[in-house]
N, C-alpha and C positions, 0 to 999 in steps of 0.2 A: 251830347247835345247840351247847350246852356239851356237857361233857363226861359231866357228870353226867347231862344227859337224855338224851342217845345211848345212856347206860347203862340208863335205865330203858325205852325205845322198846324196846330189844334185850330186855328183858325182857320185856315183854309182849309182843312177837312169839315167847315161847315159847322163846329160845335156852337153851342151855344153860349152867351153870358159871358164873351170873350171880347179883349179887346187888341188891334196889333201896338205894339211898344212903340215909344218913340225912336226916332233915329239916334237922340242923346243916349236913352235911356240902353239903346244897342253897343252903342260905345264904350260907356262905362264897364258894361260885360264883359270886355277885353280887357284881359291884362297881361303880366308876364310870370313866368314859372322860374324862381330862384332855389337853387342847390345848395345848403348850407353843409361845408362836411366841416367837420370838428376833431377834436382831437381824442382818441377809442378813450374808452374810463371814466370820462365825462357822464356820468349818472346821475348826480343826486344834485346838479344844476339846474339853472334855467337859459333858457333861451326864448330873447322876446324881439320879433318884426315889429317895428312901428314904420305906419306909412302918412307921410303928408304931402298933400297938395302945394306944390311946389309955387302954384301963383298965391294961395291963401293960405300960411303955413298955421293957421288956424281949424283947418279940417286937417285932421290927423284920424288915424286910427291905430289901435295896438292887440299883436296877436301873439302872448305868453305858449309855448311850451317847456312845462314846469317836470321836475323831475320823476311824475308820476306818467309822463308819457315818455322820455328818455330812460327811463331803466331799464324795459324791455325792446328801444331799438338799437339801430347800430345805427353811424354815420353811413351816409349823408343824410341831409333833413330836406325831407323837400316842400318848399313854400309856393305860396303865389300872392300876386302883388296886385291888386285891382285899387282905379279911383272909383271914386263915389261917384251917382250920379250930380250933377252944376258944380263936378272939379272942372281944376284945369286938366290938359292933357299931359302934362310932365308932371311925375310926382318925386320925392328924397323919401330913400328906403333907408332909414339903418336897423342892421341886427346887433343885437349885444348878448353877451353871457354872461349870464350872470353867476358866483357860488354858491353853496347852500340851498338858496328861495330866488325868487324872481327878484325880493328886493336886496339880497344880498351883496357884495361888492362885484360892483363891474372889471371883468377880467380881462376881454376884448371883444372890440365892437367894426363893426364893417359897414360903410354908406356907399351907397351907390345913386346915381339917377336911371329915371326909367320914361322915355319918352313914349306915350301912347296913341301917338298924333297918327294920322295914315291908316290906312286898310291892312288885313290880313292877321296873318299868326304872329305874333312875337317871338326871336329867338329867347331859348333859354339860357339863365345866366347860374356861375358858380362862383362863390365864396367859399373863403374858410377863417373858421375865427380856432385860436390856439386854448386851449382849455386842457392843458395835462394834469391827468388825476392817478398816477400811474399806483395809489394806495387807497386806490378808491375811497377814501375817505370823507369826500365830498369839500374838500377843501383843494384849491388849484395852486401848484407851484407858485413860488416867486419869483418873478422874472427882471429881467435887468434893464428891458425896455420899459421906455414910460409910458404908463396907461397902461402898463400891462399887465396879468401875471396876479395873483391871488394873493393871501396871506398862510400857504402852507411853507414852513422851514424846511421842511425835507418832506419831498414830495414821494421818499422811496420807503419812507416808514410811517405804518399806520398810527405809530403809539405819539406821535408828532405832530401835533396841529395845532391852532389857535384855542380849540373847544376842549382839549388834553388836560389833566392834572397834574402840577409837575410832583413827579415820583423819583424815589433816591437808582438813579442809574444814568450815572453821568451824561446825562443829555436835558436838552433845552424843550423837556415835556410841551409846554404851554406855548412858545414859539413866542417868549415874551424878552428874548438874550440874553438870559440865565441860563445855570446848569444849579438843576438841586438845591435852587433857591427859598429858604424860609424852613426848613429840612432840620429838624434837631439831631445833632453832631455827637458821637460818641466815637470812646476808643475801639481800635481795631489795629489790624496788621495792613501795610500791603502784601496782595499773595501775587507775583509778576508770574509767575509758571502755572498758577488753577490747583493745583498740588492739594487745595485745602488747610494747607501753615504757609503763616504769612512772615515775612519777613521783617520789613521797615515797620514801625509803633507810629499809626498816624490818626486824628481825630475825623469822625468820618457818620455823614448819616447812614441807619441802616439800609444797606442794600435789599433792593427790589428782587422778588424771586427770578431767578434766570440770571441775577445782575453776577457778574466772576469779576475776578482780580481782587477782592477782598476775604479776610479770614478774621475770624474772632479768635485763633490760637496761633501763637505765633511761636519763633524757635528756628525756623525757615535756616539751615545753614549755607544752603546755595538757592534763592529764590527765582532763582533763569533758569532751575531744569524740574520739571514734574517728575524726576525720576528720585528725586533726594529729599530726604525730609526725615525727622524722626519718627520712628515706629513701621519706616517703610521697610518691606524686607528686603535682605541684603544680595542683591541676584551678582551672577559673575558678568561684569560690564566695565571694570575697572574702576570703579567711581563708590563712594561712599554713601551707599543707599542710603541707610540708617541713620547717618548722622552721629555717628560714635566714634570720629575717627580712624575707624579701619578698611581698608578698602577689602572688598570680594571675602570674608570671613566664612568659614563653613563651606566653600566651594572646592571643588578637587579639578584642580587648574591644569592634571598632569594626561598630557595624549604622546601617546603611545603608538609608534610604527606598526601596522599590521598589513606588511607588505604584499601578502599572495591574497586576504581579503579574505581571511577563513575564521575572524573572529576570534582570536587569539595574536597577540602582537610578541615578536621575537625580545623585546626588554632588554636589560631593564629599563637602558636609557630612556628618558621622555622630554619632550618640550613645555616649558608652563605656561603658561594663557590659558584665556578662557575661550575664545572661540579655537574649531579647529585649524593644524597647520596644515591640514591640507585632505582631500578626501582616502587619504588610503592610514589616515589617524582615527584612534579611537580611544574612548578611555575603557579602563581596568581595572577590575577591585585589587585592593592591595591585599597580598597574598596569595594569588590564584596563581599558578604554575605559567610561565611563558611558552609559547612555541618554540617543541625542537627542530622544527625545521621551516623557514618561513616564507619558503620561496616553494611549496606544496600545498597546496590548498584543502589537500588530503589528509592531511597531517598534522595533528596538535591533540594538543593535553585531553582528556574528556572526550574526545568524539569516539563515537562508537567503531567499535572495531569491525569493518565491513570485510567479507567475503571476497579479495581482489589481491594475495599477496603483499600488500602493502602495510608496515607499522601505522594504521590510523591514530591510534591514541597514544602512539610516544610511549609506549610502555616496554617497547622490546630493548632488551639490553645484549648482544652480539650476536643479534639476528633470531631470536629467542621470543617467543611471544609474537609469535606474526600470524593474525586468524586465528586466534584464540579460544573465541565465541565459538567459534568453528570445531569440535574436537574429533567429528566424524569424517572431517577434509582427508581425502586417501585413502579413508576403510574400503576393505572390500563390501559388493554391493549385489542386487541382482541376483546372489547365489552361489555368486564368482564371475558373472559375467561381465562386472564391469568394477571400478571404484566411484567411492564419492567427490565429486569436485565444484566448484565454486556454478553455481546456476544464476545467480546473480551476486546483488555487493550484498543482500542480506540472509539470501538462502542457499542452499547445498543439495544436491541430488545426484543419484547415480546418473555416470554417463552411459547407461545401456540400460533399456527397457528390460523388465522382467521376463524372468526364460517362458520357455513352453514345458508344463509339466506334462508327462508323460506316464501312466499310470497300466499298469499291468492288464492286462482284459487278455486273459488266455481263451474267454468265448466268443471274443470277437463282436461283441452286441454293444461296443459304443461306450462303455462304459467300464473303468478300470476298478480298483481294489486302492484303499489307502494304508492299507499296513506297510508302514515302514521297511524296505530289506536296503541296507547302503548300497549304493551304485549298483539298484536293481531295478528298486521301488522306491519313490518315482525317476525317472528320469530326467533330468537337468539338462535342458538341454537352450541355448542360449541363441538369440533371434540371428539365423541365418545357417544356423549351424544345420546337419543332415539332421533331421528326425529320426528314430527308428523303423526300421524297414517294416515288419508287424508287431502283431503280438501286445499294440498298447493302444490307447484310447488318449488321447489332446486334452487335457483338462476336466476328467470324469472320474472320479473317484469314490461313487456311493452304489458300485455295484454288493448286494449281500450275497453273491453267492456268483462267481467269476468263471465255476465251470458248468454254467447253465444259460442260454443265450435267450431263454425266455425270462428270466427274471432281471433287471439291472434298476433301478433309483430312475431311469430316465424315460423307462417302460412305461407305456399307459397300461391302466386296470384292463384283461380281456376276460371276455367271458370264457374259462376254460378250466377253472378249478386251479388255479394259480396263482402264487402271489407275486405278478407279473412287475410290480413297482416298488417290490423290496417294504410296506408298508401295510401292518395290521393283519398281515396272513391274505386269505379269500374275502375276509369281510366286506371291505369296500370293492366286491366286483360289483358293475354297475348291477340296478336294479332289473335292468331288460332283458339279463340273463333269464331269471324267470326261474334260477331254482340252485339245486347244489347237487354236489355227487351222494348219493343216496339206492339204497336198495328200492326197488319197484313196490309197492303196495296193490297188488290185484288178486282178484278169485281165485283166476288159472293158475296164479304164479302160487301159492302155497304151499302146494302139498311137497310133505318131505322125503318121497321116493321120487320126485321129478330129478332128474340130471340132463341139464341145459349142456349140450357139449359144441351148439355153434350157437352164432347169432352173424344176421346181413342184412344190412339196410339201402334204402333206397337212397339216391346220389342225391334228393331233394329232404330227407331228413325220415321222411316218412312215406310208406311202411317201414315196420323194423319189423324180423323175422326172428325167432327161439324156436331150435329144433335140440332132440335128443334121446336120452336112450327109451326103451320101449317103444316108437312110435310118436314122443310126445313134441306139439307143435303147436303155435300161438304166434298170435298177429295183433300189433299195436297201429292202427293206420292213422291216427293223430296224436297229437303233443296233448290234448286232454283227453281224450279215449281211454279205453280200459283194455285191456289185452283181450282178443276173442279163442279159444279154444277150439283146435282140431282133433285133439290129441287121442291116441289109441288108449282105451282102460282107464281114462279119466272117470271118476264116478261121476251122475247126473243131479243125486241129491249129494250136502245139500243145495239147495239151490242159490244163485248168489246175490249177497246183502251188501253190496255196493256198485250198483246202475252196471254190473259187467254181463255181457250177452250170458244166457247157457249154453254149455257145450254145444259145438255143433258133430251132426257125425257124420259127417265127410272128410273122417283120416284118412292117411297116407298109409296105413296098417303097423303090425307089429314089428317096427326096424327099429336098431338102432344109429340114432342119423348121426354124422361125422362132420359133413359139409356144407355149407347152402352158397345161397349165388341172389340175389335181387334186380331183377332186371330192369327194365325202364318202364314199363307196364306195372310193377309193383307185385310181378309174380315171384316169385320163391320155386329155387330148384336144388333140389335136396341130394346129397350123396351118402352110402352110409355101407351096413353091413352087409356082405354076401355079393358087393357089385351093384348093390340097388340105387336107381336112380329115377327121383318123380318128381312133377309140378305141379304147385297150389297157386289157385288164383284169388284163394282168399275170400271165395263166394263160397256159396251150398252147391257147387258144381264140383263134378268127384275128382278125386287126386287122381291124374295122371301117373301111373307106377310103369317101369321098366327097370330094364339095367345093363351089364357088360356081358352078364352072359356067367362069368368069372365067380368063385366064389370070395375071391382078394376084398379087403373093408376098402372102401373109398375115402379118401385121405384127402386130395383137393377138388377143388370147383371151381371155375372161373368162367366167365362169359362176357363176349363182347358183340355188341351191336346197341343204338340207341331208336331204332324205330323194329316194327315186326321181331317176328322170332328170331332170337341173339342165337350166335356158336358158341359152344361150350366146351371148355378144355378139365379132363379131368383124370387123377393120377390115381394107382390106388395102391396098397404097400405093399405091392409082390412087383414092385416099379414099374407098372404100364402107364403109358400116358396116352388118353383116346381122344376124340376128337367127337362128341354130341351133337347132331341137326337134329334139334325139335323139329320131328314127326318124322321123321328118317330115320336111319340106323347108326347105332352108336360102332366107329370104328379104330381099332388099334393101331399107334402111329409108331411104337416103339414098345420094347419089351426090355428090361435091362436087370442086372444083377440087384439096383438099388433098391431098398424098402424108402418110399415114395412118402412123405408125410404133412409137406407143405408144397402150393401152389399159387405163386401170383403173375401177373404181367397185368402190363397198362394197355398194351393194344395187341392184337393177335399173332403179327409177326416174330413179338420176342416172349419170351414164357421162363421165368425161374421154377427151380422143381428143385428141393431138399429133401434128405431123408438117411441115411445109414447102410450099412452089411452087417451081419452076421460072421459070426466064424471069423476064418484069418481076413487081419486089416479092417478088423471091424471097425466105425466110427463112422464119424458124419461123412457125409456126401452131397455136393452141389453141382448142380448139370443147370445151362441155360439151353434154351432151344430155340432156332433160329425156323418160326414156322411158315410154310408157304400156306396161303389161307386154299383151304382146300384141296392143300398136296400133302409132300414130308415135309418132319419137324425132324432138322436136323440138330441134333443134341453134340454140346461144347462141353467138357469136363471141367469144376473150377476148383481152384488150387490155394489152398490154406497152410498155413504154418506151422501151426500147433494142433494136435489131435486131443479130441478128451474123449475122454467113454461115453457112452452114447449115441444117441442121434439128434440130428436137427428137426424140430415138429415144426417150425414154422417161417413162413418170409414174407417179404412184403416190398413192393417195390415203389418205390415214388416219385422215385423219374424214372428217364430211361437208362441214365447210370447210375442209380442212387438206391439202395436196397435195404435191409435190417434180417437178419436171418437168428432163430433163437431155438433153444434145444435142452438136454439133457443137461444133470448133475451144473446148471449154472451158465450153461455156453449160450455165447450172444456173437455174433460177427457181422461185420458192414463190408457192405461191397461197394466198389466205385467204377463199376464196368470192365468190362475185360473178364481176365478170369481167375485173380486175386481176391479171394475174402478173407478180411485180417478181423482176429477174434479180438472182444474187449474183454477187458479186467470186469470180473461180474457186479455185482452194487455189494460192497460192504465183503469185501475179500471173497472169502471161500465159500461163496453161496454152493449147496449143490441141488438146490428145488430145480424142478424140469420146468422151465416154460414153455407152457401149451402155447402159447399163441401171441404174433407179432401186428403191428402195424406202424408204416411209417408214415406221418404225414407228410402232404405238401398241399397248399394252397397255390392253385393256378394260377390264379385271378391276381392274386396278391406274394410278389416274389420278394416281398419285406417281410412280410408274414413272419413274426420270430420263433414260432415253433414249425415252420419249413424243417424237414428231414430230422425232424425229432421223432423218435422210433419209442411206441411204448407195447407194452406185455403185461403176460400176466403168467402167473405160476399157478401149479398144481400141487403146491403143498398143503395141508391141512391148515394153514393160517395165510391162505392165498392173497397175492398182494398184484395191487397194479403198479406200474415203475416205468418209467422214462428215462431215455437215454437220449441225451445230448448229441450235434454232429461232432463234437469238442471229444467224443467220447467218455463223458463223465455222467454221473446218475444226477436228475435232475429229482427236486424237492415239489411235487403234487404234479395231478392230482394227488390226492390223501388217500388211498382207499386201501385196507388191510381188515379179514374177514375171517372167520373160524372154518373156512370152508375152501373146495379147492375148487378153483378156477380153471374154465375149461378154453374161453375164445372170448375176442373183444374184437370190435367195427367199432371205424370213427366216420361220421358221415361228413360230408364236404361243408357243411353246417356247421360243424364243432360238436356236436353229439357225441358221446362216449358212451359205449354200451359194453357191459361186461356180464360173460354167464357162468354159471357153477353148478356144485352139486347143493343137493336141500332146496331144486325150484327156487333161486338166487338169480334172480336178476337184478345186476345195477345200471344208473343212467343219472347220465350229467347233462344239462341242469333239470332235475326235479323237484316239483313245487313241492 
């Protein structure tokens, strides 16, 4: 809204101290709006509207903007043109620009008329006035039209204007149509190339910084190329850098064919220039050996000699020196299973994996022997080929002792008095063993008229039973208990001084016992001299005593059942073999020529029975018995190879075809069912001690078990030993146990318990704390 109608609005809204404008005075208010656009760069100019009353060119007005409002705008300029109030209604507008200031030189100017006569809006009008400042300098080109156009010379360079200095660099500084006028002149060169040596000796003011084409040292011998001058260096371009006359000096101008592209050229010929003839050229130290061969890229002087049948480095002279590097190419490899041959261009390896060695294990436990025997030990045996049938173990070579199937390098530690892992002996069995093979330390067990001549334990470890001559009998019913005494004619003082009960006296009376038997109840059933046969229960309730009737000694015992009262098979050495129901009568199942002196079977139906004759055909004897539980026990005679003197005292059976039978002056033999028993070579040649008493293990539970059907014993010599026999049939190395004392009977319980009895009340047990 103008100014004028604000005025009158505020009036008719009632204000006060207001008056309405006149009709002239509303006129005048109207004017027109002019578009001034210019030429961009125009800054540091003026620009001034002057307006006059066209009827009275004596009312004018003038409206400057000066370069401090054109710096920060851009074209166009927009104006307005109003008359004064008692103008006429036609007014003459001209704009002009000015350079520099307002009052500076007029550059170009634009008049228009502006009729204001009539009612309404005015169209708006555009001008343009020319002001090129393209160096912003604030000075405006010169132009060619008249009236027009500034006092800048060159409107494209700032250093160029009227307000300029003139400075030595061949231009018209001051824009006054001089060059470098009033300039004090000195000698110089021209330099036509920038090179810095000038060539032509010409008189010259000194150049302005930046100012080229001049030099103060001159010498210049081709001054149209910046590539020549003295003291420049001499590169290969065909041209005389330096200025010494010589062209390209020091340069090696000679390329050389190197046709296959392996950096080595076939020579000696070459081309001379300096640039290449062509991309398959190169240069070459002189002297360096050419390529013998130039169309292989494989092949030349120096290159390393790769793995590929090929002369790489030119050295071979009639096919000689080929793979050189190589001196294992064709050796044999593998063992013999293969040769060496090229695996890549820089390496060599056999064409056949390494063999399978095969190492002797005549025990069969996994594990072979490394001692050298040629084409024996080990076996060479090369990938695909047949392995050996037995007898060797794939890659095992740290067994210490090859005829024993419980010791091998690859054994774990067991608790069994063994040195199961070939390492440190027994020592490192583990801790949970809980002890070592050792004689028993208790009250009962002391005295030195006792003779232990059996021991039976229980299938759970404990009880253990010691019976023997006189009557004497002792029971250990824990692994930390103390043995308790039953025994006939033991003394009662003194009394005893380590926690072990006092005698009890509820013996079994004055026998000499033979046999015993441990049932599943943890009673004890005893066989012995005259026939006599009783049961302890290992309380203060009295011994059950009976017997056969017979005055024959009782030689074996065996019983089977694992709930109530077991049946009991029992032999005695005038070769009867009876048949026991606790609380029943003991009944006669066979009578035979054989002196009776061992007894085992695993379950009722089958029953071994060894023992001897007398007189003619005297020697061992082995009878199985094929029992009907409850009926006859039909007797098989078994049949051996070799006879020795004596008899067989003991067997043991651990499967139901798998047995250990041991005896007089050394004798040992295994059975494998049927009715062959083949005798072993004794331990250590010509043993001739009697072994009393056999047993063979087997673990049920565990058919890895590596002392499965390992059979051990004991002898009845005066420096009684326990010993092991292998299924390999070789003497195996521990337990350890060798005693001043002879040895009557040993139980191993399903536990790994070993118990061994003798004479001097001698009992031992593995493991003891």
């Amino acid at each position: 809204m103008s100014r004028v109608g604000g005025l009158i609005v505020a009036c008719l809204l009632g204000l006060g101290g207001c008056s309405v404008p006149s009709l002239e005075e509303l006129e005048a208010e109207r004017g027109v709006r002019i578009r001034v656009q210019y030429t961009p760069g125009f800054r540091a100019g003026c620009i001034v509207m002057r307006t006059e009353d066209a009827a009275n060119p004596a009312n004018v007005t003038e409206q400057p903007f000066a370069s401090e409002r054109l710096a920060n705008a851009s074209p166009p300029l927009e104006l307005s043109a109003f008359r004064q109030a008692h103008w006429g209604k036609k007014l003459q507008v001209t704009i002009r620009a000015h350079e520099q200031s307002c009052s500076g030189k007029e550059v170009d100017k634009v008049s228009l008329s502006v009729d204001l006569s009539g009612a309404g809006t005015r169209p708006n009008t555009t001008v343009a006035l020319e002001t090129p400042d393209m160096d912003g300098d604030g000075f405006v080109a010169i132009s060619s039209q008249e009236g027009k156009g500034g006092t800048d010379c060159d409107d494209g360079d700032v250093m160029r204007s009227p307000s300029q200095m003139e400075v030595c660099d061949d231009k018209d500084n001051n824009c006054s149509g001089g060059v470098d006028e009033g300039l004090p002149l000195v000698s110089m060169f021209r330099d036509s190339d920038g090179d810095g040596v000038g060539g032509e000796a010409i008189q010259h003011c000194v150049p302005a910084a930046g100012v080229r084409g001049y030099a103060m040292v001159g010498g210049d011998c081709r001054d149209n190329d910046p590539d020549i001058a003295p003291s420049k260096t001499e590169l290969c371009d065909e041209k005389d850098n330096n200025c010494d006359g010589t062209t390209d000096e020091g340069h090696d101008k000679k390329w050389y064919l190197d046709d296959d592209g392996d950096g080595v050229p076939q020579g000696p010929a070459f081309t001379s220039q300096c640039t290449s003839p062509g991309f398959k050229f190169m240069k070459y130290p002189a002297g360096s050996p050419f390529d013998c061969d130039d169309v292989d890229a494989r092949r030349a002087p120096n290159k390393p000699e790769l793995c590929d049948g090929i002369d790489n480095n030119c050295a071979s002279v009639g096919g000689v020196a080929i793979d050189e590097t190589f001196p294992t190419r064709g050796d044999s490899c593998a063992q013999g299973c293969g040769t060496v041959q090229c695996a890549s261009e820089t390496s060599v390896a056999c064409n056949a994996p390494e063999p399978d060695l095969y190492y002797q294990d005549q025990d069969g436990d996994g594990d072979g022997v490394a001692t050298v025997i040629p084409d024996v030990n080990p076996k060479v045996v090369c990938q695909g080929a047949q392995p050996p049938v037995s007898g060797y173990a794939l890659g095992q070579d740290g067994d210490c002792d090859d005829r024993d199937s419980a010791r091998s390098s690859i054994q774990a530690e067991l608790c069994d008095g063994i040195d199961n892992n070939c390492s440190n002996g027994v020592a490192d069995e583990p801790t949970s063993c809980g002890g070592t093979l050792k004689q028993v330390a208790s009250h009962h067990l002391s005295s030195d008229n006792q003779q232990w001549n059996t021991v039976s334990v229980h299938s759970s470890g404990y009880p253990v039973w010691v019976a023997g001559e006189n009557g004497k009998l002792a029971v250990r019913k824990s692994a930390t208990g103390k043995f308790e005494s039953f025994s006939f004619g033991d003394p009662t003082t003194p009394a005893p001084t380590d926690g072990s009960l006092a005698i009890r006296p509820n013996n079994c009376g004055d026998i000499d016992w033979r046999a015993s038997w441990v049932d599943s109840q943890g009673r004890v059933f005893l066989g012995g001299a005259s026939g006599a046969l009783a049961v302890h229960n290992g309380t203060t309730d009295a011994c059950a005593i009976g017997g056969t009737g017979l005055s024959a000694m009782i030689t074996g015992l065996m019983g089977f059942g694992t709930t109530g009262d077991p049946v009991l098979y029992v032999t005695d050495s005038s070769g009867r073999i009876f048949r026991w129901v606790l609380g029943g009568s003991v009944s006669e199942l066979e009578d035979n020529a054989v002196n009776y002196y061992g007894l085992h079977g695993l379950r009722e139906q089958v029953l071994l029975a060894v023992g001897g004759t007398t007189g003619s055909g005297s020697g061992q004897r082995f009878r199985s018995y094929a029992v009907m539980p409850g009926g006859a026990a039909t007797p098989t005679s078994g049949v051996h190879s070799s006879n020795v003197e004596g008899n067989a005292r003991a067997v043991w059976m651990g499967t139901d075809n798998k047995a250990c039978a041991a005896g007089e002056n050394g004798a040992v033999w295994r059975w494998s069912g049927g009715t062959p028993w083949t005798r072993v070579e004794p331990p250590g040649g010509a043993v001739t001690s009697t072994f009393s008493s056999v047993v063979m293990r087997y673990d049920e539970q565990n058919a890895q078990n590596p002392l499965n059907e390992h059979c051990y014993m004991v002898d009845s010599s005066t420096s009684g030993r326990l010993r092991r026999l292998t299924p390999s049939g070789t003497w195996g190395s521990g337990p350890d146990l060798q005693t001043n004392a002879r040895l009557h009977d040993l139980a191993i319980a399903p536990t790994g318990d070993v118990w061994v009895v003798g004479e001097g009340g001698r009992v031992f047990h593995y493991p003891e704390p």
